[in-house]
C-alpha positions as CSV (number, residue, x, y, z in Angstrom):
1,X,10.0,-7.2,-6.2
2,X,8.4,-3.4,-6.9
3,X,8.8,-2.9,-3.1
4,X,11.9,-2.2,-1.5
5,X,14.2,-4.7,0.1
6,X,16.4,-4.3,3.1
7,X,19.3,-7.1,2.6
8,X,21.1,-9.3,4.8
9,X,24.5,-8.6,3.7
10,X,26.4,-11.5,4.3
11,X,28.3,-14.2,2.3
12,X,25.7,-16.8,0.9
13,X,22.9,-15.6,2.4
14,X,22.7,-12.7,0.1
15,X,23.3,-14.5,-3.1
16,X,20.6,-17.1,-1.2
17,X,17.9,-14.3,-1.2
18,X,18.3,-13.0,-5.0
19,X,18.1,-16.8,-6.5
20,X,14.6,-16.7,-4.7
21,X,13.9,-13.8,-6.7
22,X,15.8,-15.1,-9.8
23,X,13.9,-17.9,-9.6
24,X,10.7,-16.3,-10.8
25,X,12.8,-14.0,-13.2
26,X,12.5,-11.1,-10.9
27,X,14.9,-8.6,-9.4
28,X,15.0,-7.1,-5.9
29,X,14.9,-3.4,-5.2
30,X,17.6,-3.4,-2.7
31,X,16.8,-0.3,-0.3
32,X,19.5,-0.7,1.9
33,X,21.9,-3.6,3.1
34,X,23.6,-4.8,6.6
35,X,25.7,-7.4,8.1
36,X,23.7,-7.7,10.7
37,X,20.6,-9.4,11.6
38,X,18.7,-7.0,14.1
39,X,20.0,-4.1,12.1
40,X,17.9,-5.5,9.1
41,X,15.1,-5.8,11.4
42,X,15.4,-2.5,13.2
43,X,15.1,-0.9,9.5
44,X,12.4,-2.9,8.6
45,X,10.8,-2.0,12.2
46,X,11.0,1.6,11.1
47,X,9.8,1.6,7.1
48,X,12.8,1.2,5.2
49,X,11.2,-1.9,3.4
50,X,11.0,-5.5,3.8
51,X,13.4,-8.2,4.3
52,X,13.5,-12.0,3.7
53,X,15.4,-13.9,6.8
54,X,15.9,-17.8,7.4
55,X,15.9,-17.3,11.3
56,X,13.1,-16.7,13.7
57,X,13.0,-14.8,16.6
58,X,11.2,-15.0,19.6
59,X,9.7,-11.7,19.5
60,X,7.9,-9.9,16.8
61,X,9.4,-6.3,17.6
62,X,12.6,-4.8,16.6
63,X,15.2,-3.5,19.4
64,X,13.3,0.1,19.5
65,X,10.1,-1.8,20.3
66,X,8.8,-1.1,17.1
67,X,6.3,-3.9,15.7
68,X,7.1,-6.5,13.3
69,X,5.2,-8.5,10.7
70,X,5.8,-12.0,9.9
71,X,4.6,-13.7,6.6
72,X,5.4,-17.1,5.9
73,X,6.6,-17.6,2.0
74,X,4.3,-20.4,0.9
75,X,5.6,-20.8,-2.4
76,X,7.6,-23.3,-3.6
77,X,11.4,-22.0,-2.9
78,X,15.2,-23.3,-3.9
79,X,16.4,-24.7,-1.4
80,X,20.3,-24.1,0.5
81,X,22.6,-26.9,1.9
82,X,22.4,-27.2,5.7
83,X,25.8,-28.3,7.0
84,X,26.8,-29.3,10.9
85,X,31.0,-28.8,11.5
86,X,33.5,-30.0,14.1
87,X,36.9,-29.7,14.7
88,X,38.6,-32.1,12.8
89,X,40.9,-33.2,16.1
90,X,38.0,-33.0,19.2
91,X,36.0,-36.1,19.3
92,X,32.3,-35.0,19.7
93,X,30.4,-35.3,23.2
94,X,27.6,-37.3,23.2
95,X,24.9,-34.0,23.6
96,X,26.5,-33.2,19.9
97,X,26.3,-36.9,18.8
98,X,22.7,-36.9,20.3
99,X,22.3,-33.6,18.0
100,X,23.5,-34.7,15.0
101,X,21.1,-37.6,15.6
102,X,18.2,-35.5,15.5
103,X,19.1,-33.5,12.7
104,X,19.4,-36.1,10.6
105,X,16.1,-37.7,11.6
106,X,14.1,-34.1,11.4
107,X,15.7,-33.9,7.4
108,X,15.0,-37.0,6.6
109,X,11.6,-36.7,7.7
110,X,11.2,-33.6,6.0
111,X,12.3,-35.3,2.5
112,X,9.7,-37.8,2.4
């Protein structure tokens, strides 16, 4: 929490990353803040601080080719809801039936 932390700004993913903190009764030193995913990486790319994302990317360098260090939190975390949408008037395709399918196999897996 001492070091500072560049935040993805955006609606429940930034109130997602301070619980983790809150959690352990700590409180972030926000450095700066975007919208935007590979902005958060570029800065992190280039010293600003570090960040805390849910997605991983293929590549372990930021746009400017800078390098990029991973680190998997280990710790026991709170967890966020994971929702799948439709439309509520299109009938889903078989490929998304298929998908949802899987997604509910891989959770329910991952619960027991």
């Amino acid at each position: 929490a001492e070091h500072p932390l560049v935040l993805l700004d955006l609606p429940r993913s930034r109130e997602y990353f301070r619980t983790l903190f809150e959690s352990r009764s700590l409180k972030p030193s926000i450095s700066m803040r975007s919208p935007s995913f590979e902005t958060v990486r570029s800065l992190v790319a280039n010293e600003a601080g570090f960040s805390i994302l849910v997605t991983k990317p293929n590549q372990n360098v930021a746009y400017d080719g800078k390098p990029l260090v991973e680190l998997t939190i280990r710790d026991s975390i709170p967890v966020t809801d994971i929702v799948l949408v439709q439309h509520a008037t299109t009938r889903p395709t078989a490929l998304q039936q298929q998908f949802v399918k899987h997604c509910k196999r891989h959770f329910e897996q991952q619960a027991s």
